[in-house]
N, C-alpha and C positions, 0 to 999 in steps of 0.2 A: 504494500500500500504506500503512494507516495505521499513524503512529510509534506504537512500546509506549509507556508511560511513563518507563524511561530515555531513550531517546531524545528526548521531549518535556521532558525537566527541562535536557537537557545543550542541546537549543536555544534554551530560555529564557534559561540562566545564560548561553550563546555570546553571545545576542542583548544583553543587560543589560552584557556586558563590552563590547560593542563601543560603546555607546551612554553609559556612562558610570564604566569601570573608569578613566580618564585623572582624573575630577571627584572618582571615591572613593580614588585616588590623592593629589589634592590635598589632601582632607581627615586622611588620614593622616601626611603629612609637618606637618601643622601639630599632630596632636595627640603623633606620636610623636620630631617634632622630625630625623629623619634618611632621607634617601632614601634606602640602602639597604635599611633597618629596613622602611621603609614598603611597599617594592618588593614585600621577602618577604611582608610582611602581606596585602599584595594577593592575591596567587598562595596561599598559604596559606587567604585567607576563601573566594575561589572555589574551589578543591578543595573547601573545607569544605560549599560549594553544593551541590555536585554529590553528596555523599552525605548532607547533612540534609535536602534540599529535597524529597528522595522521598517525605518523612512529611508534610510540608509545607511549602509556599513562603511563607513570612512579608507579611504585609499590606506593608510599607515594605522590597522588597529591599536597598533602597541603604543606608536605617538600619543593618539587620540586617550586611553585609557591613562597612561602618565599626566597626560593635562587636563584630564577632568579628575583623575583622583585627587591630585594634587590642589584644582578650584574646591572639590566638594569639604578639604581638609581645611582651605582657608574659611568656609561659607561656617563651617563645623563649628571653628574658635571664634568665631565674630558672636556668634548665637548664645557660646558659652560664658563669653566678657558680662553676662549680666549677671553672674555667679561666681565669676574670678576676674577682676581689672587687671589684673597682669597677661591673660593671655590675646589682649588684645593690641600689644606691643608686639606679639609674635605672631599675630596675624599680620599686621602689618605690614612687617619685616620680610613675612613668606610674599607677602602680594606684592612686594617692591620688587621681588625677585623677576626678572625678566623670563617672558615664558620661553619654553625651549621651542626653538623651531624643529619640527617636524624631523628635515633630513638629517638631525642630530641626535635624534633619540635613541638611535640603534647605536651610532658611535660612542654614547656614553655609556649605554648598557652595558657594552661589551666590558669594560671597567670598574663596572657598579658593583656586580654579583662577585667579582673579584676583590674589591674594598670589602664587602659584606663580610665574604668568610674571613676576611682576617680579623676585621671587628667581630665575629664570634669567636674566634681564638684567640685572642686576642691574653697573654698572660697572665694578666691580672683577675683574669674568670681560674675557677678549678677546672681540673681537666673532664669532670664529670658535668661542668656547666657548656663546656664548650661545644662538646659533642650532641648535648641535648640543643643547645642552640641552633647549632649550626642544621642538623638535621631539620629540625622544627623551620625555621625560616628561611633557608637556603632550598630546604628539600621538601617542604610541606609535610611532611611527615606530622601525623598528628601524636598527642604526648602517649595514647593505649599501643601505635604503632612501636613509638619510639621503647617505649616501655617493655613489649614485650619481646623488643629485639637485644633486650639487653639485661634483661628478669626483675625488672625493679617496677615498683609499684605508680603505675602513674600518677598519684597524688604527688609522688616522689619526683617525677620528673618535670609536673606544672612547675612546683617552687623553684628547683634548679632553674627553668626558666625566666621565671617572675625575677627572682633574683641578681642574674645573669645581665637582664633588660635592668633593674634598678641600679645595678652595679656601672654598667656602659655611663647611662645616662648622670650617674653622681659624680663619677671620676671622669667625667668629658673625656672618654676616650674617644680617640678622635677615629673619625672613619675615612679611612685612607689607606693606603698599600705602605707598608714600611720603607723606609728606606734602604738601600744596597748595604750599608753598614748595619742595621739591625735585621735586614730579612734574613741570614742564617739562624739566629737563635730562633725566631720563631714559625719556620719553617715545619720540624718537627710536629709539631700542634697541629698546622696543617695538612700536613701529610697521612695523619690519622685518623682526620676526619673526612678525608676526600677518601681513603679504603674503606671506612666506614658507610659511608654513602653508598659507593661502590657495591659495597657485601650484599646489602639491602636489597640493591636493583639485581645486583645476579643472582639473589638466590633469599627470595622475600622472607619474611619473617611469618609469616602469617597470610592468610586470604585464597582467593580463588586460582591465582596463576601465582606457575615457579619462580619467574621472573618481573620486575617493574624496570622495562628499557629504558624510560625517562629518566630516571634513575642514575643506573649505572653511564647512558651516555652523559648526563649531565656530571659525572663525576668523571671522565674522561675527558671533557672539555674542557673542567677548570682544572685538572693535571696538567691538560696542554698549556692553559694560559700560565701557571706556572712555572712549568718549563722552560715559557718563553721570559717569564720575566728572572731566573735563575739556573744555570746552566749547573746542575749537580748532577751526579752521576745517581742518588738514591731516589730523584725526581724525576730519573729518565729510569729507573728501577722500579716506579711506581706504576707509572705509564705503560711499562713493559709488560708490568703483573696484568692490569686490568685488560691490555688489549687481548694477551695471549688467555686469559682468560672466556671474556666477550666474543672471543672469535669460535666458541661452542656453543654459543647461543641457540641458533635455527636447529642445534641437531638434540639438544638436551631436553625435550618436548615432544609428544606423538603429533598428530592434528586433533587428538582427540582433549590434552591440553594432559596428558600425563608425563610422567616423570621418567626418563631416559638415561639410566646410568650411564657415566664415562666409557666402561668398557662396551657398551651394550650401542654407542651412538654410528652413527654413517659418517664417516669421517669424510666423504665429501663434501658435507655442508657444512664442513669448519671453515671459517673466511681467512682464506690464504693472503690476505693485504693485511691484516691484521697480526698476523704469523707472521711473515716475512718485517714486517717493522716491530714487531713485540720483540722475535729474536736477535735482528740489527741491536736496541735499545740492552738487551742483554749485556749482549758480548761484549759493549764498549762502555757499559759500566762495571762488569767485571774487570775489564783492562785495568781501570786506572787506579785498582787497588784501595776504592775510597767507598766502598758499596755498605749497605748493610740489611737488614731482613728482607723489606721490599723487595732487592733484585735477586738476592737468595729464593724467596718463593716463586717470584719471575723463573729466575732457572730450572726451579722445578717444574712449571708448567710447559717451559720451552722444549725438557725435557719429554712430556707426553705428547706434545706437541709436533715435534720431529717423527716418532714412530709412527710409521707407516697405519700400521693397525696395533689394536691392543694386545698383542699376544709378544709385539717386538719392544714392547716398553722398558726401555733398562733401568730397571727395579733397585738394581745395585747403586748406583749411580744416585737415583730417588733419595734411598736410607743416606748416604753419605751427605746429601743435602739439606736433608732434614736433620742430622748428628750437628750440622755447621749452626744451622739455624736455631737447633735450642742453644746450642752455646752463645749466640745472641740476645736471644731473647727467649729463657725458662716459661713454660706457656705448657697446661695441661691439656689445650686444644692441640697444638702441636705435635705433643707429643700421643696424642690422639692418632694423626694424623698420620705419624714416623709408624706406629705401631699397624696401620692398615699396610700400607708401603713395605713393612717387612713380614706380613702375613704371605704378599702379594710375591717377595721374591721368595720365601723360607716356609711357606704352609699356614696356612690359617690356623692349626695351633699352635702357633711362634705369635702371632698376633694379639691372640684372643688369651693370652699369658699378659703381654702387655696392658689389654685393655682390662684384665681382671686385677690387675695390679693399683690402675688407677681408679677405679671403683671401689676399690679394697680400701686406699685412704682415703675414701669420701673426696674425690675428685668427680665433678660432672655430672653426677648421681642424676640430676635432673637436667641433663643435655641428652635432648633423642638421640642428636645422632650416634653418641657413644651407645645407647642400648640400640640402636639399628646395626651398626657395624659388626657390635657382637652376635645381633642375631646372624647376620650375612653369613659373617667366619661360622657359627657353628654351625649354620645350613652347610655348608659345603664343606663342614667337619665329617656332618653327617649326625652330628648329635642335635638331633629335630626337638626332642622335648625342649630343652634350652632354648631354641633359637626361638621357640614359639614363646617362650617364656618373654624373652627379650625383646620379641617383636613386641608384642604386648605393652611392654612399657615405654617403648620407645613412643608407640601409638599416645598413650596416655599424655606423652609430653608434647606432641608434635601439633604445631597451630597452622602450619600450610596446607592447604585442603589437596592438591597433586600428593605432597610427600604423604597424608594419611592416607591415597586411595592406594596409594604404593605399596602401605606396610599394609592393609588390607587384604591385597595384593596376595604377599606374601604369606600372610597365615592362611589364606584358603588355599594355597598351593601344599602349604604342610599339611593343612587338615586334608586332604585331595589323597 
């Protein structure tokens, strides 16, 4: 049935929010100086979409939406001066402000969303404010989303936020890309939060599909812009990770929208542009001897990457990767991780030793995929009562609707 015209305006405006309300977000926080201010302007220009757009949809939507959130933010504070005389100085002030012209609002955005995340990371936040920040307003992520990507109670993650924003706005930090003299130190921060983003979009936390593209590519873009503004060998190790990762996308999903293990994918529809610059981005930050986790996990996907198919995987090579990488950075997902790797070259019970080791000290206890992986290893032990066991709990913990019809999957194949 073809859409009327409301219908057709309110998918366009859906479509336009989803693809860059986070970027016309950024740019509002820099003209109108406050993220809350900015939030509302947001949600205010797009309402305002949805019934001017009927008459016409503007040549530059994203122009258009920056210049009316921004009016509706100044109309907002003139209305509230009859309750506070002071914010009618700062209306003022925003209305002196010259409006942008049109063919410039792409050019600033491109900038904005890059100020943004560093004012969410900004050091003077904890690193637990940073990340809920950044995800929440960079990446819309809402605080149940953010929350249960990371097992904390989203009461927990509002205040980190509310705080975060009170903190910004106390200590006038300023919003703007550091300078060449302080962007090393606070690079780090950033780099956390862009694999964090990352994680999200290639392999959601929760909902109906395995992956949110928006996502992961938006976190591949601000790597790039990164990049560009710092030439380090663990920033071109980040970029490495994420592409050689993304580059499994198409094949890690049926059509039916299930779940395709690594070993189990068509390694045709891995994107060979993305390989071929993931690996480049490797090799010549291992060269320069100045690397750390990032291009280590990079390596090991470069590694799966490179075999043909999954039976020529050098497993060996994997472990020795993963040995480098806890010595990095000690990590009981890691060593999660080292422990499937050395199932894969030594037998799933060399593995499934490992991962009973780390259950044993109350590591993970409540991460699925540690009980999915032990149930896999003991499917293919052969010892079925277990694996159904473990399949079982893994289910109980698991919030993505693909990975539950998976383990589902799996126990009707045991009970079979």
């Amino acid at each position: 049935m073809a859409l009327n015209a409301t219908d057709q305006i309110r998918d366009r405006v859906d479509a336009i929010y989803r693809c860059d309300s986070r970027r016309i977000l950024a740019t509002l926080i820099r003209l109108l100086g406050d993220f809350d201010l900015a939030e509302e302007a947001l949600q205010d220009a797009f309402s305002a979409a949805l019934e001017q757009w009927r008459v016409e949809v503007p040549a530059n939507p994203r122009a258009w939406l920056v210049s009316t959130g921004r009016f509706k933010a100044i109309d907002a504070l003139r209305r509230r001066t009859r309750f506070d005389a002071s914010l009618k100085v700062v209306a003022e002030k925003l209305d002196q402000a010259a409006q942008l012209e049109a063919d410039l609002v792409d050019e600033f955005v491109r900038d904005d969303t890059l100020r943004l995340i560093f004012t969410c990371c900004h050091p003077a936040l904890s690193p637990e404010a940073r990340v809920a920040l950044t995800l929440r307003e960079v990446c819309d992520l809402t605080t149940e989303e953010i929350a249960r990507a990371f097992l904390t109670a989203p009461s927990t993650i509002a205040q980190r936020i509310v705080r975060a924003k009170s903190k910004i706005r106390d200590a006038r930090i300023p919003y703007q890309v550091p300078s060449v003299q302080d962007l090393p130190d606070r690079i780090d921060a950033v780099l956390h939060v862009v694999y964090l983003v990352f994680n999200e979009g290639y392999s959601a936390s929760s909902g109906e599909n395995v992956t949110r593209p928006e996502l992961s590519s938006e976190a591949i873009r601000l790597c790039r812009l990164v990049s560009d503004l710092l030439r380090e060998p663990e920033v071109a190790g980040l970029l490495a990770l994420m592409l050689l990762q993304e580059s499994r996308r198409s094949a890690r999903v049926s059509p039916s929208g299930d779940l395709i293990l690594l070993e189990d994918q068509d390694r045709s529809l891995w994107n060979l542009d993305y390989i071929q610059e993931g690996v480049l981005l490797v090799e010549n930050s291992l060269r320069s001897r100045r690397f750390g986790r990032y291009t280590i996990q990079a390596a090991i996907a470069a590694v799966h990457a490179e075999a043909p198919q999954a039976s020529e995987t050098d497993w060996s090579q994997i472990v020795a990767l993963y040995d480098v990488l806890l010595s990095m950075e000690p990590s009981s997902v890691v060593e999660l991780n080292r422990a499937v790797a050395v199932a894969m070259k030594d037998g799933p019970g060399a593995g499934i030793l490992l991962i009973e080791e780390l259950l044993a000290a109350g590591r993970l206890s409540d991460y699925h995929l540690i009980h999915s992986a032990r149930a896999e290893l003991c499917r293919r032990d052969g010892r079925i009562s277990e694996a159904k066991t473990s399949f079982e709990t893994a289910l109980k913990f698991a919030q993505q609707q693909p990975e539950r019809r998976f383990l589902e999957a799996r126990l009707k194949e045991i009970a079979e």
